[in-house]
N, C-alpha and C positions, 0 to 999 in steps of 0.2 A: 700606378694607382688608377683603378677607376674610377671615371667622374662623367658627367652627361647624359644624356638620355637613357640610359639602361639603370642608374643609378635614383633616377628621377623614379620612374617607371614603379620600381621596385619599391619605393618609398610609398606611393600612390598604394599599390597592389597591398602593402601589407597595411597601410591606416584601413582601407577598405572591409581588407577581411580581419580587423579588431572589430571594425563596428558593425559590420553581418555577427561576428560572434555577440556581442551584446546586444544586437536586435534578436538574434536568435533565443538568447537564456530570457529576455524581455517577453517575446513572446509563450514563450513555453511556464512561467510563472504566470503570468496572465493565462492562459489556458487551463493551468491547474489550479487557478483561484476560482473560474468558474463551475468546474469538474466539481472544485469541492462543495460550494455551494448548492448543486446540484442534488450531489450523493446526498447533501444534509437532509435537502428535501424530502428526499425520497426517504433515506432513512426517517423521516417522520411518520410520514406517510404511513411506511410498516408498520411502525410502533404504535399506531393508534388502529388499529387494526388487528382484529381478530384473529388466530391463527388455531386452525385445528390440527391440533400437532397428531401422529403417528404413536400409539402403543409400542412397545419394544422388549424384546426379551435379553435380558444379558444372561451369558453363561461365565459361571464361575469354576476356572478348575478348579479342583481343592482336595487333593490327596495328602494325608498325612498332614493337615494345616491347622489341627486343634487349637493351635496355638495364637492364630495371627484372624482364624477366619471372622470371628466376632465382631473385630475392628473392619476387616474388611468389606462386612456386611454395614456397619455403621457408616462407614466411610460412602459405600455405592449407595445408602437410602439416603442421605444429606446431598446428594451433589445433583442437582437442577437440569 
């Protein structure tokens, strides 16, 4: 049986690195709580802010699509 100083040692080493591991997740929630806080900001920021958005062309294939094209057309003037 082992017992003594390697057994000690060993005991030590791994309390140690449980609580690096929960200092570690400690810090990293804490990190992300100001991250997000942060983004919040900013995402304000944007949102109250002007944006001069870009024209755009879409192209539609549509061969032989009598059928479906109308909805299709409905569907791309509704969507923002």
């Amino acid at each position: 049986m082992i017992a003594g100083i390697p057994i000690d040692l060993l005991f030590i080493a791994s309390v140690l690195l449980i609580w690096f591991m929960l200092m570690y997740q400690f810090v990293l929630t804490f990190a992300g709580y100001l991250y997000s806080r942060q983004s919040s900001g900013e995402r304000q920021q944007i949102d109250r802010t002007e944006l001069e958005l870009p024209s755009i062309s879409v192209m539609i294939p549509a061969h032989n699509e009598e059928l479906v094209i109308e909805r299709t057309l409905k569907t791309l003037l509704a969507s923002n």
